[in-house]
C-alpha positions as a Python dict, from the first residue, in 0.01 Angstrom:
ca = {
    (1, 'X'): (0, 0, 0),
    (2, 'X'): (-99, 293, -231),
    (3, 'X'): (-466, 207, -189),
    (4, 'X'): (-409, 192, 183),
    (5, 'X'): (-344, 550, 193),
    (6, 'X'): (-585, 627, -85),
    (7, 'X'): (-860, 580, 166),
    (8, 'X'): (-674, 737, 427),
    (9, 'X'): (-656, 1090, 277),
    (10, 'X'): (-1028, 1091, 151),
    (11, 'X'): (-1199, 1382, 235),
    (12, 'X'): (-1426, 1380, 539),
    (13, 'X'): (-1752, 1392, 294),
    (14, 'X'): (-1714, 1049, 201),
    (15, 'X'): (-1426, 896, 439),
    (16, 'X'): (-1663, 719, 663),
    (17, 'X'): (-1831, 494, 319),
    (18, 'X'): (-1498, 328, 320),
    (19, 'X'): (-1265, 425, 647),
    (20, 'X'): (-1401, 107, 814),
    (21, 'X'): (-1363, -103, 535),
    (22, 'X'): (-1024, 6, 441),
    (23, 'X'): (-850, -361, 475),
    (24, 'X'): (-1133, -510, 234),
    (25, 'X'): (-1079, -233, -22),
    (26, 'X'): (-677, -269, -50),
    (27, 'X'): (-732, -625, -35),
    (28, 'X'): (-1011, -623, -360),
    (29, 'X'): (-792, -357, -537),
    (30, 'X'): (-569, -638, -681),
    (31, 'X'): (-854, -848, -834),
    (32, 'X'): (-845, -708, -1180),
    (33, 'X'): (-499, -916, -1193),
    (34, 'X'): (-654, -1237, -1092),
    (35, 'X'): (-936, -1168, -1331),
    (36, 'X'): (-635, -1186, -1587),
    (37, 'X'): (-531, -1548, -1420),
    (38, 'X'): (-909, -1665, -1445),
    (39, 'X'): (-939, -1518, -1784),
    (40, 'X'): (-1231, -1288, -1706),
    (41, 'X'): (-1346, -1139, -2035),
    (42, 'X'): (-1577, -844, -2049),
    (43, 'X'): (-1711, -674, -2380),
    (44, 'X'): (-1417, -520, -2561),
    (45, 'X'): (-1229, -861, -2468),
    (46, 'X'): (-988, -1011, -2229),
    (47, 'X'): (-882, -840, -1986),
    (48, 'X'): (-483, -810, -1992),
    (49, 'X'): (-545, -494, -2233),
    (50, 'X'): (-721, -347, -1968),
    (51, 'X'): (-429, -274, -1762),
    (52, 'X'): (-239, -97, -1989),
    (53, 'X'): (-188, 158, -2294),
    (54, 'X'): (82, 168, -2495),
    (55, 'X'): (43, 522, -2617),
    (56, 'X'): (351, 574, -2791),
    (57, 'X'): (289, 275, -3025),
    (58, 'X'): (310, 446, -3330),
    (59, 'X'): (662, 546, -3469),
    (60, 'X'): (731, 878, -3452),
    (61, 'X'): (460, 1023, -3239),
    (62, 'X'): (544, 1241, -2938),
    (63, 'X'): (399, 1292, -2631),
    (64, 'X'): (55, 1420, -2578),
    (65, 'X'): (17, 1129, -2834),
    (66, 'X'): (-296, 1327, -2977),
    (67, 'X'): (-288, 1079, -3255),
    (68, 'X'): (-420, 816, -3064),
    (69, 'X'): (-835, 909, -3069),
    (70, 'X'): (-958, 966, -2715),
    (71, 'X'): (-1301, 773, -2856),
    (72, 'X'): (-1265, 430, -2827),
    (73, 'X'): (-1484, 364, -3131),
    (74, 'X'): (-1293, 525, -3357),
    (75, 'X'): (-943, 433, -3156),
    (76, 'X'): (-1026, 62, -3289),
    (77, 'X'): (-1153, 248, -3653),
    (78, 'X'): (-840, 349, -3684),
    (79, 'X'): (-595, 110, -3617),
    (80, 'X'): (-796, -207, -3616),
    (81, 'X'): (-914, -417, -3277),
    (82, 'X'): (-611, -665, -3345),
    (83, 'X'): (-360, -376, -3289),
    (84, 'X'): (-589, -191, -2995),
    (85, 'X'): (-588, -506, -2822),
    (86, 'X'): (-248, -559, -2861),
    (87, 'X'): (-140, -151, -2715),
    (88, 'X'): (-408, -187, -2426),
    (89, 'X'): (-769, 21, -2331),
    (90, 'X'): (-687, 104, -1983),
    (91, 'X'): (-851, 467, -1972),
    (92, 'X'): (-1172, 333, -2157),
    (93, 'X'): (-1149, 76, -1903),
    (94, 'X'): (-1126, 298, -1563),
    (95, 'X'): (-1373, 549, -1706),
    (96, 'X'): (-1615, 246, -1766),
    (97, 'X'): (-1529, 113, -1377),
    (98, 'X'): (-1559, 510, -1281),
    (99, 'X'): (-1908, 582, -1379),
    (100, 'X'): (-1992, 222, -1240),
    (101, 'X'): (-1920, 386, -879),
    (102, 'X'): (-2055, 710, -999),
    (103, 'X'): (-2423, 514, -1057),
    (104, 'X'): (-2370, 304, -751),
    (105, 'X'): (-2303, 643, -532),
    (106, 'X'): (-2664, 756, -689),
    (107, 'X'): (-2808, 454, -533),
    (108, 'X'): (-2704, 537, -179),
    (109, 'X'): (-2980, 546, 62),
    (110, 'X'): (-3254, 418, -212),
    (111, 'X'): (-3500, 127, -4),
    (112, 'X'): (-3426, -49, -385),
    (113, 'X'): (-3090, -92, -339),
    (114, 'X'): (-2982, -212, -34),
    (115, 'X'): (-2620, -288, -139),
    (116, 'X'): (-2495, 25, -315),
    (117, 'X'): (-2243, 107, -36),
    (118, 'X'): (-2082, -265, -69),
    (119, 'X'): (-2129, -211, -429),
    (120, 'X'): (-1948, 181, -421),
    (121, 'X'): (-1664, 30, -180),
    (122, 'X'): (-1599, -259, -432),
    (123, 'X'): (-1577, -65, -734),
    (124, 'X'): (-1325, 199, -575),
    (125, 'X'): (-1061, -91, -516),
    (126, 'X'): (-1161, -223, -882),
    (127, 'X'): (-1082, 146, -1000),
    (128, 'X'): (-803, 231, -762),
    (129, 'X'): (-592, -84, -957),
    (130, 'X'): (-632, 67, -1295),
    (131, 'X'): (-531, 430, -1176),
    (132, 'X'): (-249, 281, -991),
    (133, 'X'): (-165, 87, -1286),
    (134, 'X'): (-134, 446, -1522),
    (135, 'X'): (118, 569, -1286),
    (136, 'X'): (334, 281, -1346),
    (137, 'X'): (559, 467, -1616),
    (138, 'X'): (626, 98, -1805),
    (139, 'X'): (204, 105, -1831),
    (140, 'X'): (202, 350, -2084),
    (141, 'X'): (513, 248, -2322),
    (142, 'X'): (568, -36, -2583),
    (143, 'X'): (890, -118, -2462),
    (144, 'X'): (696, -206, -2144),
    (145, 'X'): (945, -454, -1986),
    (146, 'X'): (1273, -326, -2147),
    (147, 'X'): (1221, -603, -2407),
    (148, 'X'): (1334, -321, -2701),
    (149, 'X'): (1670, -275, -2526),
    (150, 'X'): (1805, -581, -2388),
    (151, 'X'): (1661, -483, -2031),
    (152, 'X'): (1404, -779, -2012),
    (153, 'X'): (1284, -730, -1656),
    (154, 'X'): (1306, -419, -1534),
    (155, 'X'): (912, -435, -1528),
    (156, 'X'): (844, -640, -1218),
    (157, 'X'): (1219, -517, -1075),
    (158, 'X'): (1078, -149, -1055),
    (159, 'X'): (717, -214, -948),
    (160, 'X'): (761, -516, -714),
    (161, 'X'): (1129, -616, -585),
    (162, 'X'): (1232, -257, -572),
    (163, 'X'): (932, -135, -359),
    (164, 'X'): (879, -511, -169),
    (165, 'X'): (1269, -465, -47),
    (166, 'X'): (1187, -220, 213),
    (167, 'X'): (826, -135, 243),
    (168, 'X'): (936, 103, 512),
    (169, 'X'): (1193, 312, 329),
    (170, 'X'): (852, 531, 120),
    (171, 'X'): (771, 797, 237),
    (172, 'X'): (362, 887, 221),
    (173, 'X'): (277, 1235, 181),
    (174, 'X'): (-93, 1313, 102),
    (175, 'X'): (-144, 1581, -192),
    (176, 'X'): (-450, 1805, -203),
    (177, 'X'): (-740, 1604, -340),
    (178, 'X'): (-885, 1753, -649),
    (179, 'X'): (-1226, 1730, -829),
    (180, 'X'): (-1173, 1508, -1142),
    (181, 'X'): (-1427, 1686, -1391),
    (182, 'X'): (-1313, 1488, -1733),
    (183, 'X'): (-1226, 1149, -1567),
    (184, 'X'): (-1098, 992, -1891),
    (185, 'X'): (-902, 1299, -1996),
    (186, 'X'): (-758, 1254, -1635),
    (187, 'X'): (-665, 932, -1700),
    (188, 'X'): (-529, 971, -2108),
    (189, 'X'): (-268, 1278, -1892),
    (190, 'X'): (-206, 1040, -1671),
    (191, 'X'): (-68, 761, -1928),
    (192, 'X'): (114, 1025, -2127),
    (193, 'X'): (315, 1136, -1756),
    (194, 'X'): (392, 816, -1701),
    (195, 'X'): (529, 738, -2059),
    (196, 'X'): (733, 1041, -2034),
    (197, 'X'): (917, 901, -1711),
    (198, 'X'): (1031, 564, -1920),
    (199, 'X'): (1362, 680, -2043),
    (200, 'X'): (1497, 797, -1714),
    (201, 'X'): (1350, 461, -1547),
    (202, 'X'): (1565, 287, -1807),
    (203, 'X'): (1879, 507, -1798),
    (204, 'X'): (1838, 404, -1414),
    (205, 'X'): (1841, 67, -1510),
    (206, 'X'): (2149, 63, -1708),
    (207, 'X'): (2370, 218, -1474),
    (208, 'X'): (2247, -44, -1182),
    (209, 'X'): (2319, -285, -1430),
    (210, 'X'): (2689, -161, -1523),
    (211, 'X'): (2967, -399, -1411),
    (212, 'X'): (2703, -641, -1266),
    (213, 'X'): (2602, -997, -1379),
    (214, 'X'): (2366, -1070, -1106),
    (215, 'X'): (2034, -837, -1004),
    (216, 'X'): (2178, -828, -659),
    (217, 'X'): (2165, -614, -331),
    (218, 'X'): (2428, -364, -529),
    (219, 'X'): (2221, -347, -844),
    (220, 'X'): (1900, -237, -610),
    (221, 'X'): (2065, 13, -414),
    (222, 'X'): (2146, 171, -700),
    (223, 'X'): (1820, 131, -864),
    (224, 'X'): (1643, 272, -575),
    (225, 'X'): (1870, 603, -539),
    (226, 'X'): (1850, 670, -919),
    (227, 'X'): (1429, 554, -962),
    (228, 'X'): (1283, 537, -618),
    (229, 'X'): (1233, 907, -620),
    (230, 'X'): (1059, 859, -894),
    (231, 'X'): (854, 582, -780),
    (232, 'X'): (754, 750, -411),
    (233, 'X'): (649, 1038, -599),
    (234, 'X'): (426, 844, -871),
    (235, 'X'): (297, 607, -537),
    (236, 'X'): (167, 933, -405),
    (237, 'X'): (56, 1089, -702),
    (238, 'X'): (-134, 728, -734),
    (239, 'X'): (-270, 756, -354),
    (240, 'X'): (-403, 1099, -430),
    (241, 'X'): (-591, 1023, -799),
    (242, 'X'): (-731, 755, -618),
    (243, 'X'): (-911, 963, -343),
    (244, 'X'): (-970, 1187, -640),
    (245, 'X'): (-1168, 970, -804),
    (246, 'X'): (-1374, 877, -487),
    (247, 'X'): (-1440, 1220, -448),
    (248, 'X'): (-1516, 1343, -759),
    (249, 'X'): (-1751, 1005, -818),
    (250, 'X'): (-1956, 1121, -534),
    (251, 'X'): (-1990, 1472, -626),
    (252, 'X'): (-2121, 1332, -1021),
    (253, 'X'): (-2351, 1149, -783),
    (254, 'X'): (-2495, 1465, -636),
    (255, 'X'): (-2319, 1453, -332),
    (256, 'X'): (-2597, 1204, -234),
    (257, 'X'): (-2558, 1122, 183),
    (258, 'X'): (-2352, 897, 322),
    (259, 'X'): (-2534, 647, 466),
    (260, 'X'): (-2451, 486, 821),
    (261, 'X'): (-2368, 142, 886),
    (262, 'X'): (-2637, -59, 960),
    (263, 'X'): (-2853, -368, 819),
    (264, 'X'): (-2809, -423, 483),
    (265, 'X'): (-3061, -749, 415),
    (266, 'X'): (-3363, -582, 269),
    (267, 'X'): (-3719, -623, 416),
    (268, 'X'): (-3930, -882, 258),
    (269, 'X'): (-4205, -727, 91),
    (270, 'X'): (-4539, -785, 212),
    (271, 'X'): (-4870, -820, -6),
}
């Protein structure tokens, strides 16, 4: 859904790369997770960690979290690659996927590379999962499924039943895209937004819980009024970064042409 509209509010530079090919890219933007079922492993490791970071990890740290090192070399220096693995990579991991589509928009039009649109369109859904994934508030906490206060759950309750319920009740509106000029930094501020959001989510959770033994239609109508606010706004938020991305990919590209659909088999070279 949130990649969906990703493509629908990119700007009219680079829309037509990936308007017609909008059903392929929403489609490919959930691979990452079955890369976790196949146990794809690239390499810094499996890939589970690349999903998330757990940036308030260590005890008594407060949010921006400028203890955890924005270098992943000396992230893992510091605490050890048993304990990075263990709180997640994810910005390392979307900048890596980022300048991926950054060198494949560089290779648009070239007579060498006859498959750098396919390639750009494939690496936007690739990257659009992992941004989506650091707006997902429980992406960027340890107590990433409630598991620290007896609110096992509440992971796949928020970010699936809640939003699968009614895929009709959100409401999409597009925000301003924005050049992205320090993509991980982008994506470090957007971890540390989304772990400030946890508490709330979970205070949400408690009061649908109250009373109730079952997670049923009464628990989620109450979950939605006190979270899905917050959850439309972060979808959006997601939707725009997204778009953001493309954009500001293209622009690190040199704003290289966007070329038109056509043949893509390249010509056999002659001797």
């Amino acid at each position: 859904m949130i990649t969906e509209r990703a493509v629908e509010q990119l700007p009219p530079e680079i829309k037509p790369l990936y308007i017609t090919h909008q059903a392929f890219i929403a489609e490919h933007s959930v691979d990452p997770d079955l890369w976790r079922v196949a146990d794809l492993k690239n390499a810094r490791g499996d890939e589970p960690p690349n999903h998330f970071l757990d940036i308030d990890f260590e005890e008594g740290s407060t949010a921006p979290f400028l203890n955890v090192p924005r270098d992943y070399d000396e992230y893992v220096r510091k605490y050890g690659i048993g304990p990075t693995t263990r709180y997640g990579r994810l910005p390392w991991r979307a900048e890596e996927i980022y300048n991926r589509l950054v060198d494949a928009m560089k290779q648009l039009g070239r007579p060498d590379a006859p498959y750098a649109a396919d390639n750009a369109r494939y690496l936007l859904a690739v990257l659009a999962h992992y941004i989506e994934d650091a707006h997902q508030p429980l992406h960027g906490a340890l107590n990433y499924d409630g598991q620290m206060t007896n609110q096992r759950g509440i992971h796949a309750r928020f970010e699936t039943q809640m939003i699968l319920r009614d895929r009709t009740a959100w409401k999409w509106t597009p925000r301003p895209v924005q050049v992205i000029t320090d993509f991980k930094a982008f994506m470090f501020k957007t971890v540390v937004d989304s772990q400030q959001l946890v508490a709330s989510l979970l205070a949400a959770d408690l009061k649908a819980t109250e009373g109730r033994e079952w997670y049923d239609d009464a628990y989620f109508a109450v979950l939605t009024k006190e979270a899905g606010p917050m959850a439309e706004r972060r979808m959006n938020e997601a939707a725009t970064a997204v778009a953001s991305a493309a954009y500001s990919a293209w622009i690190a590209a040199g704003r290289p042409a966007i070329p038109a659909e056509g043949e893509r088999t390249p010509a056999r070279i002659r001797r």
